[in-house]
N, C-alpha and C positions, 0 to 999 in steps of 0.2 A: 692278271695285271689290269689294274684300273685307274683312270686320270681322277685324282682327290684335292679339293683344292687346302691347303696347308695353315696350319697356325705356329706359328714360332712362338716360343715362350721363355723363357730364364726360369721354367721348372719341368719336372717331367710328371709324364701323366703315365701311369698303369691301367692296365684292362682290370674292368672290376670297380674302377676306382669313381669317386665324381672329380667334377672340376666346373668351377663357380668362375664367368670368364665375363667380364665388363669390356662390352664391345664398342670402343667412341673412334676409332680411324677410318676416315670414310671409307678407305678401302676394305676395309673388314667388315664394315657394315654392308657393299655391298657383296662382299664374300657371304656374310649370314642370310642375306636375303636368297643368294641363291640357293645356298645347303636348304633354306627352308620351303623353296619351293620342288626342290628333289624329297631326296630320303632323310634330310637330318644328320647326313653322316659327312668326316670334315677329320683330316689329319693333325695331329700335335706332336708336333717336333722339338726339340731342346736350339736353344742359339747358343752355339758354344763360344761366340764371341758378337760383339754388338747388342743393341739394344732391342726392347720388342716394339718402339715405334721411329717410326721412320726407316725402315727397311736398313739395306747395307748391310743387313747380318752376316754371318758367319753359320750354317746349320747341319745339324746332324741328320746322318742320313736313317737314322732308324730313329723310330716313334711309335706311337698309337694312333688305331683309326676311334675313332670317337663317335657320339651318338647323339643329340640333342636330347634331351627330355622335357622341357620347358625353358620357357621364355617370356620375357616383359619389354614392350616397347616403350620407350618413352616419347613423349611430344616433342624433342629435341635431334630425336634419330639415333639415341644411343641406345643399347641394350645390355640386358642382363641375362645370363645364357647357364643355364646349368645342362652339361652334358655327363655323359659315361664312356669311360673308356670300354670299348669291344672287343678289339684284338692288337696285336703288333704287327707293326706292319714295316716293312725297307723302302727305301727310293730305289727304284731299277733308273728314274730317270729324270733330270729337274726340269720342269716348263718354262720359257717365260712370266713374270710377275708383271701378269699385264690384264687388270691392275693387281691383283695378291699370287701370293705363292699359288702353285700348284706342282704337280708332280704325279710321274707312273708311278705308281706302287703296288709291293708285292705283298698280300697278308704273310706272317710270317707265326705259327702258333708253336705253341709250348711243345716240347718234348716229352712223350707220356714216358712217365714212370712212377715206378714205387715210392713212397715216399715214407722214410723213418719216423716215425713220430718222436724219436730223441731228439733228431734232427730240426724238426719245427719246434721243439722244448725249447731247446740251444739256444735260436735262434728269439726264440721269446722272451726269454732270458735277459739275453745281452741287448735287445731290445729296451725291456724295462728298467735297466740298469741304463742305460745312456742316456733314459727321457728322465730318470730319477736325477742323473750328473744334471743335463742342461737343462732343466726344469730348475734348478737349484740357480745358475748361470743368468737366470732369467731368459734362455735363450728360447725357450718351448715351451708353450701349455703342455704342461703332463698328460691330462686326462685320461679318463679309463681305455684300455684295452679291449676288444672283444673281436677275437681273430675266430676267423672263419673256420670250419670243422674238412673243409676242401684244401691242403697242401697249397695246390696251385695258387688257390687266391689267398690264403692265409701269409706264401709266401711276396704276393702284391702288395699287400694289406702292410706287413714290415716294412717290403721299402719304402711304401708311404711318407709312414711313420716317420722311418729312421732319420737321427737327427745327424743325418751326412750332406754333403754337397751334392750341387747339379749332377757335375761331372761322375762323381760316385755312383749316385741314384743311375746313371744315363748305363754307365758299366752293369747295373743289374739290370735296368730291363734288356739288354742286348744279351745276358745268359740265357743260355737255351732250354733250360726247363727250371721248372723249382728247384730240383735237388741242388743244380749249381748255384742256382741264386739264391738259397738258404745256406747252402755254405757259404758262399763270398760275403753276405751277409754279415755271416759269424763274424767273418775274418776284416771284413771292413769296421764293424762296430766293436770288436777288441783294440783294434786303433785309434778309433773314437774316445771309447773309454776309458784309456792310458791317457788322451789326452786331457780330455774334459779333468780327469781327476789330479793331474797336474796343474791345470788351470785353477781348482779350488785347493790345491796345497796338500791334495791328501796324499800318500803314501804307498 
């Protein structure tokens, strides 16, 4: 267990994944300065209710621990921050937000197993069939595919992706390994599907 100081967000981040983050609250900026004079590493959490500025949130207690990869300062104090998600991680315990989030946390890693390669088919599938619906919806850039030949992150990669909600997304990274979260996957984005394709009238 180790004190990480927190970023709340209205999206979820996966290990594996990037995340392009526009730092302008001065509290956050001095939360980045500190990450950057440690190790670069820094929690992202889901706000399952409230906003991401001006605090009063509402926060989930599982997330990602994250990693800096680069950065741009500006002459104004704001920044631009590309990091990478590392691993998942739990709150065993919240700090005071004095001045930003922070919290004990517990890394929490994937569950090793086998993984079917139908299973990652499926799941790819009904993947490309939801961005073809809401691509259509104008709700997603489509663009190309290209999943990873690793289960685990291939099944990151989909949630990404997938054109579902916070809350949704937040349900698969809290599954315990890929197998589950390629199935729930499935099973979220057959929901999806049904809808989207009601939404254009089809059949």
């Amino acid at each position: 267990m180790s004190e990480l100081p927190l970023f709340p967000l209205g999206s979820v981040l996966f290990p594996e994944m990037l995340l392009p983050l526009h730092v302008f609250e001065p509290r956050y900026r001095q939360m980045m300065a500190q990450v950057l004079d440690r190790d670069g590493a820094f929690g992202v959490v889901l706000i399952k209710r409230g906003s991401e500025v001006g605090g009063g949130d509402l926060r989930s207690s599982v997330g990602t621990i994250a990693r800096i990869l680069e950065y741009q300062m500006f002459d104004d104090g704001r920044l631009a921050v590309l990091a990478i998600g590392v691993q998942r991680m739990w709150v065993e315990r919240w700090l005071p937000d004095d001045p930003f989030p922070r919290a004990d946390v517990q890394e929490w890693p994937d569950v090793p197993a086998n993984v079917d390669p139908e299973l990652v088919a499926r799941a790819t599938g009904r993947l490309v069939e939801s961005l073809q619906l809401a691509a259509r919806l104008g709700m997603v850039d489509e663009g190309p595919i290209d999943l990873s030949g690793d289960p685990s992150i291939a099944s990151m990669q989909i949630a990404t992706r997938a054109p579902l909600s916070p809350m949704d997304k937040q349900k698969l990274l809290r599954s315990p390994g890929a197998v589950r979260r390629l199935t729930f996957a499935v099973e979220l984005l057959d929901e999806a599907i049904e809808l989207l394709r009601f939404r254009l009238g089809m059949p």
